[in-house]
N, C-alpha and C positions, 0 to 999 in steps of 0.2 A: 401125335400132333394133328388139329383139324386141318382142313382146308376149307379156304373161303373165295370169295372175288368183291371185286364192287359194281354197283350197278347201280345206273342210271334210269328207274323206269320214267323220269319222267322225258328222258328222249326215244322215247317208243311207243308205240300204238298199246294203250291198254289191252286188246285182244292177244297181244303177242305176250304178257307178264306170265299167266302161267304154262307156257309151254315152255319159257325160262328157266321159271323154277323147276319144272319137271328135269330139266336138263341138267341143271345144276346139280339136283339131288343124286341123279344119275350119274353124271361124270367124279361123284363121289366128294364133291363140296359139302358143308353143312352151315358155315357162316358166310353172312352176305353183309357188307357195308354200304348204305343209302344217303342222302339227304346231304350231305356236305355240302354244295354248290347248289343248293332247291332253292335258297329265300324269296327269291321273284315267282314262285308256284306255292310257297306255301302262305305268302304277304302277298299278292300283287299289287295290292293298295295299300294306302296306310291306313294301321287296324284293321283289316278287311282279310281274316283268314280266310284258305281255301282248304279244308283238313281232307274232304272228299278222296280227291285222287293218293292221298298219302294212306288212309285208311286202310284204301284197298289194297295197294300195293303191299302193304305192311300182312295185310291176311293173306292175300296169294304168296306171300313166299311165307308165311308161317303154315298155312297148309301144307307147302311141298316139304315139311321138316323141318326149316331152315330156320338158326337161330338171325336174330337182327341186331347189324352195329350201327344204330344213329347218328348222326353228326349234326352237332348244329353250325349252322349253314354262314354264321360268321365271318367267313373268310371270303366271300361276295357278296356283300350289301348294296342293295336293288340301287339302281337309279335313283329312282323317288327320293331315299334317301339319303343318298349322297347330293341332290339340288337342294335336301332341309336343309341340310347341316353343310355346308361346302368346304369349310376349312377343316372337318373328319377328314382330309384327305392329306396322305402322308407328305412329306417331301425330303427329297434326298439330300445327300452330302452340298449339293450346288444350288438348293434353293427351288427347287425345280418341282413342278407337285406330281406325284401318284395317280392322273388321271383316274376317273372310269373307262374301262373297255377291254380289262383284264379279268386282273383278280389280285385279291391283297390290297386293295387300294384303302388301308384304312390308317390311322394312327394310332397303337395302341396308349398313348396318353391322353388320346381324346376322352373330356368327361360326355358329352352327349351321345358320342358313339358307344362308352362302355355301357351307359344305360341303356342303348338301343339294344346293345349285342344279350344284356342282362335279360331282356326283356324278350325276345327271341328264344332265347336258352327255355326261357322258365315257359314263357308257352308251350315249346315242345315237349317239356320235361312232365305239366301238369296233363298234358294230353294221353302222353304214350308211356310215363313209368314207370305205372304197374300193368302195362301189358306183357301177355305173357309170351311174346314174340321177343323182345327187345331183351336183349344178353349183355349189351353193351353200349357205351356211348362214349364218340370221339369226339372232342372237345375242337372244334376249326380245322382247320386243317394246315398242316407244312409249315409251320410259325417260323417267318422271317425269310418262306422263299421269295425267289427275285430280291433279295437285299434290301428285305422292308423290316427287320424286326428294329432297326433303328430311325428314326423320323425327326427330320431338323423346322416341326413345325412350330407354331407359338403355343399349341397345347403344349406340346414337349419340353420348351423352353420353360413355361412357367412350373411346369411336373419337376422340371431338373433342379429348380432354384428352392423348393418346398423339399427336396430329397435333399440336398446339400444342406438346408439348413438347419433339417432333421440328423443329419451326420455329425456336422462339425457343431461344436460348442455357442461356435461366434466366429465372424467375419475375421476375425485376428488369427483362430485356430487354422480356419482355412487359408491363409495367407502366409502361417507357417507351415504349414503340412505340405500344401503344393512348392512352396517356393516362388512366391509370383514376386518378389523382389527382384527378380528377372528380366533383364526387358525391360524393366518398369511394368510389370501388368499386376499390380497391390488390386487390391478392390476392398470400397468401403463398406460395401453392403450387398447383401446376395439376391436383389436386386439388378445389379450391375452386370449378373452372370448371364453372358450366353451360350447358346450351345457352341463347342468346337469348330467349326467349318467356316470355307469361307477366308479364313484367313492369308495374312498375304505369303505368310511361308509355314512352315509347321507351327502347328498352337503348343500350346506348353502340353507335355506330355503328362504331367499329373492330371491334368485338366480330362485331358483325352481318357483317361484310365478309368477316373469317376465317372464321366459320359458314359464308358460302356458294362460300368455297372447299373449305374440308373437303366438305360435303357433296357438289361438282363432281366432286372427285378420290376420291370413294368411288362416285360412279357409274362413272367413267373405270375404279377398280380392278376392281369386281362385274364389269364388260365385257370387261377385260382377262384374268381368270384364263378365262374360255369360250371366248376367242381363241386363248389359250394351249395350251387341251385340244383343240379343233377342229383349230390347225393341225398338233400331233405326229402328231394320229389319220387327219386326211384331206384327204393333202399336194393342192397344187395346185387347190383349190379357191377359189372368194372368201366370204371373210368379209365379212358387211353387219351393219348394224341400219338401224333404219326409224324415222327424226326427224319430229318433228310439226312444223305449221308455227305461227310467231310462239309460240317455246316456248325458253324461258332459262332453266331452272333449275339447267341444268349446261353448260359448255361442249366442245360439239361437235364445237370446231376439235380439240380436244386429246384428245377420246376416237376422232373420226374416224382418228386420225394412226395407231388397232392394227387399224384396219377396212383392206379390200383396196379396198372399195367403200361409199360415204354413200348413202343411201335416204331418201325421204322419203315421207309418206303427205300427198296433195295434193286435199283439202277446198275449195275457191276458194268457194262457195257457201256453208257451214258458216262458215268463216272472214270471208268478210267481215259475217254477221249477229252475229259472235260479238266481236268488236274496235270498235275507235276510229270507226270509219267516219263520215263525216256523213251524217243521214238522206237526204239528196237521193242519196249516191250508193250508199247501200242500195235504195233504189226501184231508181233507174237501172239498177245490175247488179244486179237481187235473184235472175236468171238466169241468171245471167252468170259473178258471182266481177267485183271490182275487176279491171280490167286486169291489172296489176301483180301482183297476188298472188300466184300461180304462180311466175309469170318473177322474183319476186323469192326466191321459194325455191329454185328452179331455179339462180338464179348462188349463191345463198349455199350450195347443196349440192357445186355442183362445187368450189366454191372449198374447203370441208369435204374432198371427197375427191380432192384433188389432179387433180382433172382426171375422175374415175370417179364416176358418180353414176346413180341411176336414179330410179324413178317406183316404190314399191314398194305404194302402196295408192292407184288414181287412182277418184275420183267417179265413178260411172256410172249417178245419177241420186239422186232425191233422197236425203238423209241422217236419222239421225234423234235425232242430241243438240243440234245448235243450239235455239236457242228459236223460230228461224219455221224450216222445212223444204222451202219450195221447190223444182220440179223444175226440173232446168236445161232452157233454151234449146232445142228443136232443133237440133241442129248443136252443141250446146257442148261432149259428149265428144269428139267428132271432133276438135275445134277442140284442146283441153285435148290430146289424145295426139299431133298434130302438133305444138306447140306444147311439149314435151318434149324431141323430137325435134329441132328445129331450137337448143335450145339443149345440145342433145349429150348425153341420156340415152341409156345403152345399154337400156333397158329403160322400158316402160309398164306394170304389172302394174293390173288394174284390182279393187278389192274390191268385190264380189266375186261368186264364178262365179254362184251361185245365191243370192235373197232367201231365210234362214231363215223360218220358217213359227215359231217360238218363241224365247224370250229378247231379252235387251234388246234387241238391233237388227233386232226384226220388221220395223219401218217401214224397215228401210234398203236401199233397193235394191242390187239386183243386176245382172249381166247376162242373167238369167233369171229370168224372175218364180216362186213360191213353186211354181206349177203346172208351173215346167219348163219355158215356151211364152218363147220370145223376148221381152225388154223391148228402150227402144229405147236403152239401152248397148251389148248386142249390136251390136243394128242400126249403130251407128256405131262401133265399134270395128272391125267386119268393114268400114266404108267408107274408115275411118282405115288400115287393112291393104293396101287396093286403092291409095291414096292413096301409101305409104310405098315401095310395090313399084315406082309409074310411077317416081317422083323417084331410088330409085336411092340410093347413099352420100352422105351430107353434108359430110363433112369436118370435123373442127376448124376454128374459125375467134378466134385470141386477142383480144378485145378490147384497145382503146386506154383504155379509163378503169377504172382498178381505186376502189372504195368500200369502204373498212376499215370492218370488221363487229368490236366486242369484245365479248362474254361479262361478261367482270370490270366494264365500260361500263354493261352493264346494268345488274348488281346495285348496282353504285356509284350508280344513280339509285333502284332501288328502295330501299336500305336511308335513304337522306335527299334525298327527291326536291325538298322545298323550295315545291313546288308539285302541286298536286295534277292537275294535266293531263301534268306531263316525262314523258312515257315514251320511254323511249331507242329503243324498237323502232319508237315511230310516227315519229320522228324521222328515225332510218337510213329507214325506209320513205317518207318523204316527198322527200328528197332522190334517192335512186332514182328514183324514179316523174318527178321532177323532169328529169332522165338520160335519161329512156325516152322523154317525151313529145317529144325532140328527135330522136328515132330512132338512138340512140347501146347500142349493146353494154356490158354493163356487167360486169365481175369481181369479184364479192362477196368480198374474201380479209382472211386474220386479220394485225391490224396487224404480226406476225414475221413474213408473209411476205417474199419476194422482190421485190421492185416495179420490177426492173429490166425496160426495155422498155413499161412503161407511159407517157401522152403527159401525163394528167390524172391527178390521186389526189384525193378525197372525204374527207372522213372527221367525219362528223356530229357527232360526240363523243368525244375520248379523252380522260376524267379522268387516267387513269396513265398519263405521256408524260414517259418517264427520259430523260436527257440525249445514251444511244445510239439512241431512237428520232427524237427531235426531231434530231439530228446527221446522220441517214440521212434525214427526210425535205427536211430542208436542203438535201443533198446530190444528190437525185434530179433537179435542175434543171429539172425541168418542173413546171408549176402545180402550187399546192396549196393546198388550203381546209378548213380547221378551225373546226369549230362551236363553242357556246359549250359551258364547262364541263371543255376543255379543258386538260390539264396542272392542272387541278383539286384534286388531290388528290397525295399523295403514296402508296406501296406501304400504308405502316400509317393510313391517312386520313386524314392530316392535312394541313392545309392549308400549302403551301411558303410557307418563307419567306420567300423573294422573292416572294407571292402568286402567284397563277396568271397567264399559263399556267405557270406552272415554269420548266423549262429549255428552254422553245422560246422563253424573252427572249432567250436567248443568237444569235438569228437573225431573232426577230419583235420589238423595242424596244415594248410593250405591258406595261401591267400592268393587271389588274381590281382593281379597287379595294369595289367593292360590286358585291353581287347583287339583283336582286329577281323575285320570282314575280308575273303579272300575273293577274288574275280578267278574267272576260270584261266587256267596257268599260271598261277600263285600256290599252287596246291604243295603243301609239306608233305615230303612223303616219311616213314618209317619202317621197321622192318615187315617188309612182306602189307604194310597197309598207307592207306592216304588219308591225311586229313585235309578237307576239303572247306569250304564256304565260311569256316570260324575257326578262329583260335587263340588259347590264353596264355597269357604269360604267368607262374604260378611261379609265388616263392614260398618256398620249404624248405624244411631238413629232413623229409622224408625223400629215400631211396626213390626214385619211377618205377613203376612196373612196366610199364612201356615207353618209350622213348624215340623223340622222332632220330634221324639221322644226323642232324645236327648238334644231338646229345641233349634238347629241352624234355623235360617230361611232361607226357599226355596221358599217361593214365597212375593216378595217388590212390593208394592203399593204407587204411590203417584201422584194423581190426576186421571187423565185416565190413566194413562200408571203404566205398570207392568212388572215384569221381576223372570221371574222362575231361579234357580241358580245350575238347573242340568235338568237330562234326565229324563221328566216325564212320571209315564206309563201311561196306557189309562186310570187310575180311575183319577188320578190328572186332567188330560187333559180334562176328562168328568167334571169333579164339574166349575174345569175354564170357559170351555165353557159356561155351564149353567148359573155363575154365569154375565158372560161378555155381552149374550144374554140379561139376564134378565136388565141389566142397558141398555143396547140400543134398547130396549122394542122390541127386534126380537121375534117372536114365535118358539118354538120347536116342530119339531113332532120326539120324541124318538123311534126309529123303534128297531124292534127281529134283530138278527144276522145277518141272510142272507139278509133283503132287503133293498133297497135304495132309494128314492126318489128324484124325479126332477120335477121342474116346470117351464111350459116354458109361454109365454103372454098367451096361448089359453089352454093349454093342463096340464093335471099332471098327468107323468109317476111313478109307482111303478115294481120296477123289483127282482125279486126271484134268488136270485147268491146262494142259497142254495141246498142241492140232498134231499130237503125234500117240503112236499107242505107245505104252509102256509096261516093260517085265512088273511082275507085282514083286516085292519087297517080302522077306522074309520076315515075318511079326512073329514066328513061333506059336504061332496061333491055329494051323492046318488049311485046309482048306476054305476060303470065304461062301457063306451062305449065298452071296449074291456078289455077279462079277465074274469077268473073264481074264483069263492070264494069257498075253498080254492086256493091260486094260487097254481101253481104247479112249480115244482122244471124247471129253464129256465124260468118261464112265467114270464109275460109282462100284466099291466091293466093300461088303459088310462081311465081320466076320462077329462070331457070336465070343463073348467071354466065358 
């Protein structure tokens, strides 16, 4: 796995760029990511390039070795032009516009803005790609951070009514498909459509479902016309962008599918003060990052890029948009850039080279403090470097348990969650973490995947589960377990006739019959576990295999496939898993709290996400190449296969 950073030379004294890259080369970097936030230095006027200062910058760090990831700079568009064009600017759920004085402030259904962005692309593209610096190019940046990849502007509005009518057959179809005989909300022509928001009490929820596919597939589009300009102009290169974590506002799988390579920017600290978390294990890892957090973006990237993923902005020390800001661990970057590494990143890029001295992310470390002097990211990136050198090639290594990840899953829970706790993201994340704590590998992939060769398949929630899906998972002969909410819903939201699951009765004899949302002390409990936040009523003639106390059944079995019929906690989740492993004859290594295990073709990593040292686990393996027994709170033990 390389090592990178990103860097900013246009906030530095050009005298100070290569004594950077000397540094970089040195602390054992090789990729450097540039230009993403430049447009006001590389346009400062309209049509009026500046290529000057980009040139050189791009030669001093191609001197020092160092390969180059370009970004075009889309994701901040100058002043100048935001006063052309004024309604390019996004606006929120309330009507509200997207000022300048950020970042993101744009609309991606704006037609003059895409031009603008098109047009920007292709400058930078016909300038610099066939230079033989440039390795790579990332396509904007963070698509839809701060809650912009949706826009209730009138570009958006009029994009929506052209996507809809490109959908539906005729204004009839879409008034059967959603249902708007409702309410009274018929509509005569598509036309009359506006975006969802706004309304005096919840909009019609089909309505809301299509809004947030339109909106998906116009990030998909904005990303695909820059892919399209990159790849004529500078063949053989990869194309990336850079996903944020526990972030759904567009789907990934389907925008990844024009990318060469999936990227993620990987916050474990930020992330876990900023989510669901329970306070006990915000204390416990407030250093740290949840175990899991990483490793669960990490499989859900690769499974995004086909196998290709990297690390494109990793933490190296405190942050500074969460609401508490903590510095990590000792030992935690090191741990976090291994820890990449063993689940098959080609790359670590860490944000970033140097702490800015001004603007919003004064507070956010670097791997050089604002004075230039080493922080201790540096210092363990350089020991993560020594580290990656002993151990040598890792190998692919495919997991046995694949866990279907949806998009459309999401927003189907956001748009009528029912309860005010379902979130479908902590859900997929629970069940995972579930996975891990038994020392199992796990493939985060989108329910059209392939699933051949897997022993287990997961799959937390799949509302829209058509007749060719539930037929193939029928089909795949080894375990399978479906959460509730399942087959839920129909393509246009409606609930299936047969009730849910849909057409997975054709293979699981179940029907839900009622739903309900629990508040906290409503909880079911059953033997030895609780079901929490959801629960179904299910009629069958099939036996239970679990049963609450009351004597309903929550957990249906009928052949391989199985179907939980609420929100199970981690004890339900643990026996299932156990019991799902043991039929597809997988092996368990049941790990203590804090630590985790990976195995790669060559190598198997053990990592300490605990503020405590811990005995190392008997793997059968002998002694680890790298590691101390006890490990210690951050550490890292490699042992060779």
């Amino acid at each position: 796995m390389r090592l990178g950073c990103c860097y900013y030379p246009e906030h530095w004294p050009e005298p100070l760029w290569a004594e950077d890259a000397r540094r970089m080369a040195e602390l054992g970097l090789s990729r450097v990511r540039i230009g993403e936030f430049a447009w006001s230095r590389i346009e400062p006027d309209p049509g009026r390039y500046d290529w000057g200062w980009l040139d050189r910058a791009i030669e001093t760090l191609h001197a020092a070795g160092l390969g180059v990831i370009l970004g075009t700079p889309t994701a901040t568009p100058p002043k100048w032009l935001v006063d052309q064009m004024p309604d390019m600017i996004a606006l929120d759920a309330e009507g509200r516009p997207r000022r300048f004085g950020s970042r993101r402030h744009y609309c991606f259904s704006h037609p003059g803005y895409r031009a603008e962005a098109a047009r920007i692309t292709r400058a930078l593209a016909e300038r610099y790609g066939a230079h033989p610096a440039i390795v790579a190019w990332q396509t904007d940046n963070e698509y839809g951070c701060h809650d912009t990849a949706i826009s209730h502007s009138r570009a958006a509005a009029a994009a929506f009514r052209a996507w809809l009518a490109a959908r539906y057959p005729s204004i009839a179809a879409l008034n059967a498909a959603w249902g708007t005989v409702f309410w009274s909300m018929e509509y005569r022509d598509f036309a009359e459509i506006d975006p969802p928001n706004l309304t005096v009490t919840e909009p019609h929820p089909a309505h809301v479902m299509d809004w947030r596919r339109f909106s998906s597939d116009q990030v998909r589009a904005f990303n695909a016309a820059q892919v399209d300009i990159l790849r004529a102009a500078s063949p053989g290169r990869d194309i990336v962008h850079n996903f944020m974590g526990f972030f759904t506002q567009f789907d990934h799988h389907a925008l990844a599918a024009d990318l060469d390579v999936a990227t993620w920017d990987s916050y474990p600290i930020g992330f876990l003060d900023s989510f669901w978390f329970a306070p006990d294990d915000k204390r416990r890892y407030a250093r740290q990052g949840h175990p899991d957090i990483a490793a669960f973006h990490h499989d859900l990237y690769r499974g995004a890029g086909r196998g290709r993923w990297w690390v494109m902005e990793q933490q190296p020390g405190p942050v500074n948009w969460s609401a508490h800001n903590p510095a990590p661990l000792p030992g935690m970057v090191r741990l976090w850039t291994l820890e990449a590494a063993a689940h098959g990143a080609e790359l670590t890029s860490y944000f970033r080279w140097r702490q800015a001295p001004f603007g919003q992310e004064a507070h956010h470390a670097g791997l050089l403090r604002p004075d230039s002097q080493e922080d201790q990211g540096a210092i363990e990136a350089r020991a993560a470097a020594r580290v990656l050198a002993t151990i040598g090639a890792l190998g692919a290594a495919r997991a046995h348990v694949a866990l279907l990840f949806s998009y459309p899953a999401s927003w189907a829970f956001e748009t009528q969650p029912q309860g005010k706790s379902f979130r479908y993201l902590e859900l997929a994340f629970q069940w995972y973490s579930a996975l891990r704590r038994l020392g199992l590998d796990i493939d985060i992939v989108p329910p059209e995947a392939d699933l051949t060769g897997y022993r287990l398949i997961l799959a937390p929630s799949l509302p829209f589960l058509d007749t060719a899906l539930a037929d193939r998972l029928a089909g795949l002969g080894v375990p399978v377990l479906l959460g509730p909410r399942s087959g839920s819903r129909t393509s246009s939201f409606q609930t299936p006739a047969e009730l849910p699951p849909g057409a997975l009765q054709r293979h699981l004899p179940i029907k839900v019959t009622r739903v309900e949302s629990l508040r906290p002390g409503l909880e079911a409990a059953g033997d030895g576990f609780v079901i929490a936040r959801w629960l179904e009523q299910v009629e069958t003639a099939l036996a239970p295999e679990e049963r609450l106390n009351d004597g309903r059944g929550i957990v249906f079995r009928h052949g391989a496939l199985r179907y939980v019929a609420g929100w199970p906690d981690a004890a339900l989740l643990d026996r299932l898993a156990r019991r799902m492993a043991g039929e597809a004859g997988i092996a368990l290594t049941p790990l203590p709290a804090d630590l985790r295990l990976r195995t790669t073709e060559r190598a198997v990593f053990l990592f300490n996400h605990g503020p405590d040292p811990v005995p190392l686990p008997d793997l059968g393996l002998g002694a680890p190449i790298i590691g101390a027994d006890p490990l210690p709170p951050a550490g890292v033990a490699v042992w060779r296969r």
